[in-house]
Each structure stands twice: as structure tokens, then as C-alpha cells.
N, C-alpha and C positions, 0 to 999 in steps of 0.2 A: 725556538721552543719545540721543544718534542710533543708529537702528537699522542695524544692519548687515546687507548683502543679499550673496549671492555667485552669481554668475550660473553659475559652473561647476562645478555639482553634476553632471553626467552626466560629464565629465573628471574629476571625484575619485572619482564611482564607479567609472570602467572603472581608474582606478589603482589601485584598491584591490584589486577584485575580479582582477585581474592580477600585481597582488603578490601576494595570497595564496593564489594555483592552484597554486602549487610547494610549499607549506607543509605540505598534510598536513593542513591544517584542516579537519574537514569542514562545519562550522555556515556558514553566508553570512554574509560580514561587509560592511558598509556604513556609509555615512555614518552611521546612525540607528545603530547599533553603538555606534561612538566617543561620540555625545551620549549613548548609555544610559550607558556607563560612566562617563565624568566625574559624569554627575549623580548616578551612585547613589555613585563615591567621595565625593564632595564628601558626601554625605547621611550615609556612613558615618563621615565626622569632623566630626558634628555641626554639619554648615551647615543653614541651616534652611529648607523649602521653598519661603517667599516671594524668597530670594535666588538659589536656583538658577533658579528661573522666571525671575527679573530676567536672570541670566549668560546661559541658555539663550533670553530674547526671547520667552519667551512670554507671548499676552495671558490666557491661563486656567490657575491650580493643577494643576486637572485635567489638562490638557498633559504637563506637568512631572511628573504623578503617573505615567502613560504611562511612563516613561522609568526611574523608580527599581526598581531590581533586588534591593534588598534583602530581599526576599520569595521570592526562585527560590533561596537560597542556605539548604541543608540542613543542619543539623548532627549530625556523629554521633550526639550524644544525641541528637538527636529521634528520628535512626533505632533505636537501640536499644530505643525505647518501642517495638517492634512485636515483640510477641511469639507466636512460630506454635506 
């Protein structure tokens, strides 16, 4: 498969970041945004890491491991283990 290059990442960032000034958002969202969340859904319905590295182009797991979100995501239970 040929690798795919896009040369106008600085024009999709200012689009983004321009979109989303009126929002109300406050986190920075960016290009690396959008590939976080794809990979970490794709990881959350059981795709498995070697293929999202494949979708996502990269040449190391590790890369790909960068991206997956599945770990920032808290669960009530877990919060209720803390007991003061």
C-alpha cells in the first residue's frame, strides 16, 4: 500500500483551531486530536494494535501506542474506591 502524505497540515490546523474558537471548547484540538480518537475508538471495538498502526501509517507500535486513550478514561467505580 502506498503511503499517503498531505502537505496541508498547517491549513487543517488553522481550520480547526478556527472552528472550534466559538465552541466553548476549552482543551486545543488538533490534527493529533482527531488520530487520537479514531485509534483509541477503533482499539475500543476490539481492532487490534498492529492494524491501527497499519490505518494510522506508522512505522513503530509504540507510535500508535502514543495515541490510544483508553487509559485517560475513568470509571465511576473506580472513583468510588477512594474512600476519605
Amino acid at each position: 500500500m502506498d503511503k499517503c502524505t498531505f502537505s496541508g497540515g498547517w491549513a487543517l490546523m488553522t481550520m480547526i483551531q478556527r472552528r472550534t474558537r466559538g465552541t466553548g471548547i476549552k482543551t486545543r484540538i488538533g490534527n493529533h486530536t482527531f488520530r487520537a480518537t479514531g485509534i483509541t475508538a477503533y482499539l475500543k471495538n476490539k481492532g487490534t494494535l498492529e492494524a491501527a498502526q497499519h490505518i494510522a501509517n506508522h512505522e513503530s507500535p509504540r507510535t500508535t501506542k502514543l495515541y490510544d486513550r483508553r487509559q485517560d478514561e475513568i470509571s465511576l467505580d473506580e472513583v468510588e474506591k477512594i474512600s476519605i
